[in-house]
C-alpha positions as CSV (number, residue, x, y, z in Angstrom):
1,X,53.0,3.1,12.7
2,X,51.7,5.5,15.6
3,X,48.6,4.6,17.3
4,X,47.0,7.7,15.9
5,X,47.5,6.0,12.5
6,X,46.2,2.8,13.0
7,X,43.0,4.1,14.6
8,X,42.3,6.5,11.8
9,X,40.7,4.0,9.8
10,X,38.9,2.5,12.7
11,X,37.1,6.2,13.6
12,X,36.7,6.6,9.7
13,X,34.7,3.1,9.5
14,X,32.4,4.1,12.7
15,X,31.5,7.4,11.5
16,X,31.0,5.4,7.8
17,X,28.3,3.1,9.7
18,X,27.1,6.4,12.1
19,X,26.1,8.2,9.0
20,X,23.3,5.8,7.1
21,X,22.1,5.4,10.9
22,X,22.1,9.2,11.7
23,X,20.0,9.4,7.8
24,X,17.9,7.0,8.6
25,X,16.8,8.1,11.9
26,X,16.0,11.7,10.8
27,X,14.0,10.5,7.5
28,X,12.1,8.5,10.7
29,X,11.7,11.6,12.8
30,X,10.5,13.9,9.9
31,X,8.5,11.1,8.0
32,X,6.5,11.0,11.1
33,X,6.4,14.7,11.4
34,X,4.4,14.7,8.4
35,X,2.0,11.9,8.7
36,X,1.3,13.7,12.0
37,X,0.9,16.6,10.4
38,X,-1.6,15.0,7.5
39,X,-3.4,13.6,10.2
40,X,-4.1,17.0,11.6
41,X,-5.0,18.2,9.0
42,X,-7.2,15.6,7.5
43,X,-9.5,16.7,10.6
44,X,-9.3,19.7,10.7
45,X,-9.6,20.4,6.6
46,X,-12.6,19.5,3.9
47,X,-15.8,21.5,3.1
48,X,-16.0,23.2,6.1
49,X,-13.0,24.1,8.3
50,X,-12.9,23.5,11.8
51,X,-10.4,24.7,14.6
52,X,-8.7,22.9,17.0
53,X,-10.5,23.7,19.8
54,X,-13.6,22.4,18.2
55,X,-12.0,18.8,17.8
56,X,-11.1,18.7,21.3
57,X,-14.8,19.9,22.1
58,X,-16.4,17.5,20.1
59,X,-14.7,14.6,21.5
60,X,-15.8,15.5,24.7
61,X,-19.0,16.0,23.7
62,X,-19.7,19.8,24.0
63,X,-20.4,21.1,20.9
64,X,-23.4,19.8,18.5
65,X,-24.8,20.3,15.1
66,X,-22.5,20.2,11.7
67,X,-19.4,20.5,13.2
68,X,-19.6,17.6,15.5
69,X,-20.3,15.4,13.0
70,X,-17.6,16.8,10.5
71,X,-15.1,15.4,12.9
72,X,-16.9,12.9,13.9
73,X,-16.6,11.4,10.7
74,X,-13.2,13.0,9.7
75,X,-11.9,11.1,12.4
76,X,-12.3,7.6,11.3
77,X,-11.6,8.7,7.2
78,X,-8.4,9.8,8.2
79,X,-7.6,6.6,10.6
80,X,-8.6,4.4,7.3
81,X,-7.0,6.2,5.0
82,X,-3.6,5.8,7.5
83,X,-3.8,2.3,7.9
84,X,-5.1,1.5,4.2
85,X,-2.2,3.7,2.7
86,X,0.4,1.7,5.3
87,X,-0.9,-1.6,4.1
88,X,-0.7,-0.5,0.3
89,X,3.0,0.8,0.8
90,X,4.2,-2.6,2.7
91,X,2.2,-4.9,0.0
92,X,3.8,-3.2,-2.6
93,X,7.8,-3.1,-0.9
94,X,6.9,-6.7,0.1
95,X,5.9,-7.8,-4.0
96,X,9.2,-6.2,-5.5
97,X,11.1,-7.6,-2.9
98,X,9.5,-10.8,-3.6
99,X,9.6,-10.8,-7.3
100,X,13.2,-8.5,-7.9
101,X,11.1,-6.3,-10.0
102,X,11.0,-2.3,-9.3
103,X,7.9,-2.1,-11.1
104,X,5.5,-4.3,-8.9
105,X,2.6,-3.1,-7.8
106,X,-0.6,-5.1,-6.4
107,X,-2.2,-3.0,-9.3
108,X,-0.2,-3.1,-12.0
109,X,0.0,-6.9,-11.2
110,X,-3.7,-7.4,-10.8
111,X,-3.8,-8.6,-7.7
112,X,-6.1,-5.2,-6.9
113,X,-8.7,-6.2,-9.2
114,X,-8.6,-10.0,-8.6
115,X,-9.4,-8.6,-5.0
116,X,-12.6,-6.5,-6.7
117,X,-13.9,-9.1,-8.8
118,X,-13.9,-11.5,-5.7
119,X,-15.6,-8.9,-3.4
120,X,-18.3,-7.8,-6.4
121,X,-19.5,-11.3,-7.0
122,X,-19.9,-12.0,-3.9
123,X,-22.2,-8.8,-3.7
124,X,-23.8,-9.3,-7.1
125,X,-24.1,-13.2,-6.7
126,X,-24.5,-14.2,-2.6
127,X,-25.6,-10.9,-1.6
128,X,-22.8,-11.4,1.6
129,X,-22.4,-7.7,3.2
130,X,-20.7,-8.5,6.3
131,X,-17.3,-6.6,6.0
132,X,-15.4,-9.6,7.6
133,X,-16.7,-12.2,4.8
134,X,-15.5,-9.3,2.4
135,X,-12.2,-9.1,3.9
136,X,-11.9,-12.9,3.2
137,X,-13.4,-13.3,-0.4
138,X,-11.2,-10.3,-1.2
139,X,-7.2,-11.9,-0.2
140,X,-8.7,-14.8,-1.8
141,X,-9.3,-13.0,-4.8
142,X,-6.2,-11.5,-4.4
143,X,-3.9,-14.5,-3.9
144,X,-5.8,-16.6,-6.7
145,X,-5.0,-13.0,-9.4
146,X,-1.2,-13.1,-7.6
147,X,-1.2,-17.2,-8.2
148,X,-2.4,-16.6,-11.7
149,X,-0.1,-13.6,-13.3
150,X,2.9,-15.2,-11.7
151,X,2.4,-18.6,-13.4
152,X,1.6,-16.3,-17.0
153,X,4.5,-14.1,-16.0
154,X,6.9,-17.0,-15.9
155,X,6.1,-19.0,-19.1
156,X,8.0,-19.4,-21.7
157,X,12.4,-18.6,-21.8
158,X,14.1,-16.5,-18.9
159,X,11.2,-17.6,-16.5
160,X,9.2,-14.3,-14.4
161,X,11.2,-11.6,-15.8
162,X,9.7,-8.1,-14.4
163,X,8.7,-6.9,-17.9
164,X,6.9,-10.5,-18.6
165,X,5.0,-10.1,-15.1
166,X,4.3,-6.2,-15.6
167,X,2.6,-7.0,-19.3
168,X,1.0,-9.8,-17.2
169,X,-0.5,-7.9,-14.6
170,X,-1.7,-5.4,-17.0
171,X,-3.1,-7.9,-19.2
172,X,-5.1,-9.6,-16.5
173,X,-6.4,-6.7,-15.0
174,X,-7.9,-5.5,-17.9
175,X,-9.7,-8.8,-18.5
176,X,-10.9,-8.3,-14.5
177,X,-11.7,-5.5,-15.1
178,X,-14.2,-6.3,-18.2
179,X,-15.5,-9.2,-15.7
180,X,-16.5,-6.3,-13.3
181,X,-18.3,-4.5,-15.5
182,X,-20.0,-7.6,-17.0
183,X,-21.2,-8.9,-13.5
184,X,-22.3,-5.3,-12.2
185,X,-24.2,-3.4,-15.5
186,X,-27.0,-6.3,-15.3
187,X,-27.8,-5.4,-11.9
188,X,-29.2,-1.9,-11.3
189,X,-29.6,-2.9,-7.8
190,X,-25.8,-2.5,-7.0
191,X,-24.3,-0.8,-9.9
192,X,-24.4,2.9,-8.1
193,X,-22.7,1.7,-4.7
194,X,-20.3,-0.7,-6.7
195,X,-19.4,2.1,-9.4
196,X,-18.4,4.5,-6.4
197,X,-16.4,1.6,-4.4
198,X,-14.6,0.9,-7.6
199,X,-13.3,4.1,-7.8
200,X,-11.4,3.7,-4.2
201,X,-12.0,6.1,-1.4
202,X,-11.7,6.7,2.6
203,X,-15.0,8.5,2.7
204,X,-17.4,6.2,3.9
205,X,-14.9,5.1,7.1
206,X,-16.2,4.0,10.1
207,X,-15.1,3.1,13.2
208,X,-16.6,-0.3,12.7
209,X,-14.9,-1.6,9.4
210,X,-11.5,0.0,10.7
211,X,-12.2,-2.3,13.9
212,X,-12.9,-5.4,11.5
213,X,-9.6,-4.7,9.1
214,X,-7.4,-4.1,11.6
215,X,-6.3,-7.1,12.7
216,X,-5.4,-8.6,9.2
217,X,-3.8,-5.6,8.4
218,X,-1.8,-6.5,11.7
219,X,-1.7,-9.9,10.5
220,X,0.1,-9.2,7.3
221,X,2.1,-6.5,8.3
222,X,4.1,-8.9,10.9
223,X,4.5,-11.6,7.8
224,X,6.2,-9.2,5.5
225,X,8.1,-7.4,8.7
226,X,9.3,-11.2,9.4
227,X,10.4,-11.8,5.8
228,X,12.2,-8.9,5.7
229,X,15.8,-10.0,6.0
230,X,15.1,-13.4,3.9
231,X,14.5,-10.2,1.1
232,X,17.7,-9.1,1.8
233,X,18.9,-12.3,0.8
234,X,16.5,-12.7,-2.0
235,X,17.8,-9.8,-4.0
236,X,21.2,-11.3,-4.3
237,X,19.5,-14.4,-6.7
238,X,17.7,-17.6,-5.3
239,X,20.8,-19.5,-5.6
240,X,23.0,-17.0,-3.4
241,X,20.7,-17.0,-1.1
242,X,20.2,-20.9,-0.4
243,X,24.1,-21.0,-0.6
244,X,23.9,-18.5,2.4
245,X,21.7,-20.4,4.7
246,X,18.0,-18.9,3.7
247,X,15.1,-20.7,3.2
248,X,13.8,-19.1,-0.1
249,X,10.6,-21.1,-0.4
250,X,9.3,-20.0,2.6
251,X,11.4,-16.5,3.0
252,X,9.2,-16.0,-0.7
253,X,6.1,-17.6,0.5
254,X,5.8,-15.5,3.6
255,X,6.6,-12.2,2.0
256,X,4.1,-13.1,-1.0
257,X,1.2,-14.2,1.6
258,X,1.9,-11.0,4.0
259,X,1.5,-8.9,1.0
260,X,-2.0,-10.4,-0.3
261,X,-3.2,-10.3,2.9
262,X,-2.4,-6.6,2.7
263,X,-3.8,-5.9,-0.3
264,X,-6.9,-7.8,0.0
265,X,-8.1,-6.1,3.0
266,X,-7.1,-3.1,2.1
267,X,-8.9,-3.2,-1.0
268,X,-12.0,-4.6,0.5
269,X,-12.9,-1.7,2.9
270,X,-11.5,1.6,0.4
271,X,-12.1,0.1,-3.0
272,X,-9.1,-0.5,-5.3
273,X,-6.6,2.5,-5.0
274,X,-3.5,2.2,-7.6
275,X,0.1,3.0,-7.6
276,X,0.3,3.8,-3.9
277,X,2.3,0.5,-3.6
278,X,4.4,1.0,-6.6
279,X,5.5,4.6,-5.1
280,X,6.1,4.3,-1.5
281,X,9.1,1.7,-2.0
282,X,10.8,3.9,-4.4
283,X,10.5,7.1,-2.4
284,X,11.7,5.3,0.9
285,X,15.0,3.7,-1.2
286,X,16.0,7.2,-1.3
287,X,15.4,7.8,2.2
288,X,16.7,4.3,3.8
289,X,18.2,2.4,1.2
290,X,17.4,-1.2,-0.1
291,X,17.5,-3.0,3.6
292,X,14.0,-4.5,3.5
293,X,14.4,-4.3,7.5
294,X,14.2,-0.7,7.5
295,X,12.4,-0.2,3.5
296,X,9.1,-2.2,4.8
297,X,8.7,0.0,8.3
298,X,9.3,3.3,6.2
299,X,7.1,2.1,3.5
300,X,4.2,2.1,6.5
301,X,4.9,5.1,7.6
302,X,4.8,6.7,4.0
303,X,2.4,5.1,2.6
304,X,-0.1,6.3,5.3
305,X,1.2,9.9,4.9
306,X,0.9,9.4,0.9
307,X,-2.6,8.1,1.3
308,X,-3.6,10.9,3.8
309,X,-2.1,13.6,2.3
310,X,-3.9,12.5,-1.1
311,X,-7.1,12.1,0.8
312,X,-7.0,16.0,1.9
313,X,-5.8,17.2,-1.6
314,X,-9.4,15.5,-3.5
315,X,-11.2,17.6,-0.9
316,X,-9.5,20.8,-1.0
317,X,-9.5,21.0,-5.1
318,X,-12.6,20.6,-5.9
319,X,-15.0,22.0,-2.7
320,X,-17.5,21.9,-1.7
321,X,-17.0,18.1,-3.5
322,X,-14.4,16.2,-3.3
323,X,-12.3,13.6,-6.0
324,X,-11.7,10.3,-4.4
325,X,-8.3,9.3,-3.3
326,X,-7.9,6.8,-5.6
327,X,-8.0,9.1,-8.6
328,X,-6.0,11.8,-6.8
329,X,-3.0,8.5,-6.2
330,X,-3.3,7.8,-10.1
331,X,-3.0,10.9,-11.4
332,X,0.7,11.1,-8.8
333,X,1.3,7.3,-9.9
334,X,0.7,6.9,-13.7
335,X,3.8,9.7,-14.6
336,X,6.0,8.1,-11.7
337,X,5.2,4.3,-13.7
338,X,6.1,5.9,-17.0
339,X,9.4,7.4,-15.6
340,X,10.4,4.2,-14.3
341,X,9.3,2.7,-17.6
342,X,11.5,4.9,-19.4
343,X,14.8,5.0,-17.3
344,X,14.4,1.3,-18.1
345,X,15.0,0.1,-14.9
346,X,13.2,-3.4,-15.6
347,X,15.8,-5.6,-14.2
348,X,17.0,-6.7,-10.5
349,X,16.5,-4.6,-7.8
């Protein structure tokens, strides 16, 4: 055998691990391109255009009146909705990983609304306003719903199967969701600004409650990074996995904490927004594959531009109003959940 020989297949197996590298970068390069570009345009775009030299005049400070404070408060909606739709997309990468099913999603397992029921009894029932004891009350709202449809999900033979936990979730949100209503029609008092955070929106951002989210955002988005190749792991079975040297109690218990923590605080400054976490991880598969390494940065990245770009769509169909983003992400999620649904892909991922 010549020496040309023998090396072919050595080139042909570096250009084989080149390739997925080469993909992966340029879905990072233009995925970025585009939340960039959603983020432009969030400022820029809503019931009254504005240029780009006005932005750069209003932040420093030389133009007044209507237009200053368009961007001044474009400015923070758009950093929310970024950092709202980045936690969504991780939370929801993170809980499929975590439970092997393509189909979870902190809504469609109620961990959403065990975050809103937390939040709106302690509004209805404590009167507590401070967004940082909101934040709290709502990931422990969320864990306790993630605690609770996981233990209904796995009753009974076959244990947590992903269609036993998707009929959970559902199940559970719905009675949540009647607890809601129960708690909030009795008091006039709150039912307007409840009714509207309910519906999950960016548009009351400030640069306060982004300030006071950030850091568990930041907080739950290093759990689920650092979990990410115990998921690897994970998908090949529990058993695998121990056999290969992982520690699936805690590999599971990080990803599963990282990911309420996500949720919760995401939900408790934009409202409950659905599906954002159930389509993020499914786009970025296509883009990166199933490496949880690479899947749970992408999902960030993706999930902001998602969440952004859905943000600016409510506000250009319907001016001079505007649709909140969270029935703009429904209206994209609820046909992606029932294609899933019917390709049947329940099992494994």
């Amino acid at each position: 055998m010549t020496a040309t020989a023998a090396s072919a297949p050595v080139a042909s197996g570096v250009a084989a691990v080149r390739r997925p590298r080469r993909r992966r970068a340029l879905a990072l390069i233009g995925s970025v391109v585009v939340l960039g570009a959603f983020a432009a345009a969030s400022i820029l775009v809503g019931s009254r255009e504005v240029g780009i030299d006005d932005v750069l005049a209003a932040l420093g400070g030389s133009i007044e009146g209507f237009d200053r404070a368009s961007i001044a408060t474009r400015i923070p909606r758009t950093l929310l909705a970024m950092i709202a739709g980045a936690a969504l997309g991780v939370s929801g990468a993170a809980m499929q990983g975590v439970t092997r099913n393509p189909l979870a999603d902190p809504g469609i397992l109620g961990v959403t609304m065990g975050a809103s029921l937390a939040v709106v009894c302690a509004i209805a029932w404590f009167g507590l306003s401070s967004a940082t004891v909101q934040i709290w009350i709502a990931i422990g709202g969320a864990a306790v719903a993630a605690v609770f449809v996981y233990a209904v999900g796995s009753l009974g033979r076959g244990g947590a199967t992903p269609l036993k936990l998707a009929l959970a979730g559902a199940a559970t949100s719905a009675a949540l969701a009647s607890f809601i209503s129960a708690v909030v029609l009795p008091r006039a008092d709150i039912g307007e600004a409840v009714r509207s955070w309910e519906i999950g929106g960016v548009g009351g951002a400030t640069m306060a409650s982004i300030q006071q989210v950030a850091p568990f955002l930041a907080g739950g988005f290093v759990l689920c990074l650092l979990s990410a190749k115990g998921l690897n792991s994970l998908a090949l079975g529990d058993e695998l996995a121990a056999g290969l040297g992982e520690r699936v109690a805690l590999t599971r218990g990080l990803a599963a904490l990282g990911s309420v923590v996500l949720c919760g605080a995401a939900t408790a400054v934009t409202g409950p927004i659905a599906f954002v976490g159930l389509v993020v991880p499914h786009a970025c598969r296509l883009l990166v594959g199933v490496d949880h390494r690479w899947l749970i940065p992408f999902s960030a990245v993706v999930g902001a531009a998602l969440l952004t770009g859905a943000d600016i769509l409510g506000r250009i169909v319907a001016r001079p109003s505007e649709i909140d983003v969270g029935i703009i992400t429904a209206l994209i999620g609820a046909p992606v959940f029932i294609y899933l649904v019917r390709r049947r892909k329940v099992g494994t991922l």
